[in-house]
N, C-alpha and C positions, 0 to 999 in steps of 0.2 A: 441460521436456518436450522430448524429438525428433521428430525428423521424421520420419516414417514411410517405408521405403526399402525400395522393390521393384527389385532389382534385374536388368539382364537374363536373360530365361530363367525369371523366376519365374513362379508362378500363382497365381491369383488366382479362389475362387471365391465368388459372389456366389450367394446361395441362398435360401431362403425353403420352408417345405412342399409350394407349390405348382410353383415354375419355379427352376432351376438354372443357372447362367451360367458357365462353365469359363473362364479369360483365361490369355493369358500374354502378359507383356511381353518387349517388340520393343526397346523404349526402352531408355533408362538411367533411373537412379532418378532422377537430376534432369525426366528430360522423357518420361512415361509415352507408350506408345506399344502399347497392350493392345490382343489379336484372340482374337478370338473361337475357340477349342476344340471345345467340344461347348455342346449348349443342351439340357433337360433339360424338359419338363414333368410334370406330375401329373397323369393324371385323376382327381381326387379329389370326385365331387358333395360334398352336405352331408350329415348321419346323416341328416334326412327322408327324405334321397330314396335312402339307401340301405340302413335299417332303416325299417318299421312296425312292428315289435311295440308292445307296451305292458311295459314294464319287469314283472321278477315279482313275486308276493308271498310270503311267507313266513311259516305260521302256527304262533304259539310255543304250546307244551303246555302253559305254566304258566301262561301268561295269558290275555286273550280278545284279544288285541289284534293287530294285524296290522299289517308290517311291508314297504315295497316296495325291492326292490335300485333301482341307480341304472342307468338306461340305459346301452347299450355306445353311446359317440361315436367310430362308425365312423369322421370327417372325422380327428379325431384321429389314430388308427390309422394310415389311411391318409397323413397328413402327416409320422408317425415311422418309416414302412415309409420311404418315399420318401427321409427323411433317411439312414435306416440303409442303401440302397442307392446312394446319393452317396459314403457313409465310404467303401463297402466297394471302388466307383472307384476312390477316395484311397488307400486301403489298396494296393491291387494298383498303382497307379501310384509309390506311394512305395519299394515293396517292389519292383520294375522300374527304378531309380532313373533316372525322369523328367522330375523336378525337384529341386532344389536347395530351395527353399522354397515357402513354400504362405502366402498371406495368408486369411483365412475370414473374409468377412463377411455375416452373418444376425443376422435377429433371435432375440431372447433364447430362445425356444422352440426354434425350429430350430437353434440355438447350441449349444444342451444334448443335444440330439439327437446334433446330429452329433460333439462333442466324445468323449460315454460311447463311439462305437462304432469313432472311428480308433483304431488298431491305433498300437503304439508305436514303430514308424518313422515312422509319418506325422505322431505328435505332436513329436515330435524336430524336424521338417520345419517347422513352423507358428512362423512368426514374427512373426502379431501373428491377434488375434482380435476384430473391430470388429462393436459389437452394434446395429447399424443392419440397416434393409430397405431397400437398394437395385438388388431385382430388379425395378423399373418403368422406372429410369432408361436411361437411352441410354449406351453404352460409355464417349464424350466426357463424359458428365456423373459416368461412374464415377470416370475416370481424374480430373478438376476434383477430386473431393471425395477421393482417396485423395490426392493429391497435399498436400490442404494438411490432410492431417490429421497430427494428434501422437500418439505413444502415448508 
């Protein structure tokens, strides 16, 4: 395996449904030197607190028996809205040519998210896709674990 190489000028975004972290490197690949761009939140409550209803029913004519659709999970919704409006950044920044390359690391939901909706410059751009959540950590602790990762 190799060693995963961000070179200067590149970016690095660190994502999740909830908070979004934009980096570019200052550094050279050997000795990461990442700052901060833009920082990105969600306000996203949970479905409770953003639907009551009660899911509906639906009654078949052939049968006697009644049947309930499944809830809309607003939190969901709202955490693919949020992806789809990071792409669409990406998009316009790749499409502005910005940067050179684009590392993307999230976890596997918001992975999926954001892959369906970059536009095909900016997948052109994407040189490695690491399926971790590390939007808790501290810049220094991003740059540690990119640094000794392999793809």
């Amino acid at each position: 395996m190799a060693q995963l190489r961000i070179a200067n000028g590149d970016w690095v975004l660190v994502g999740d449904g909830q908070k979004a972290l934009l980096l570019q490197n200052h550094g050279d690949a050997g000795l990461l030197d990442l700052r901060r761009l833009s920082v990105r939140t969600n306000d996203n409550p949970s479905t409770a607190e953003q639907g009551t209803d009660k899911p509906g029913r639906s009654f078949s004519s052939a049968s006697p028996g009644r049947s309930s659709y499944e809830g809309t999970d607003w939190h969901s919704l709202g955490e693919t809205r949020f992806a789809n409006e990071l792409a669409a950044e990406i998009n316009r920044a790749a499409q502005a040519h910005e940067f050179k390359k684009l590392v993307v690391v999230a976890p596997p939901k918001a992975l999926g998210d954001l892959r369906s909706e970059f536009s095909h410059e900016a997948q052109k751009r994407i040189s490695a896709e690491i399926n971790k959540d590390l939007t808790n950590h501290t810049i220094p602790e991003i740059e540690k674990l990119l640094q000794s990762y392999e793809v």
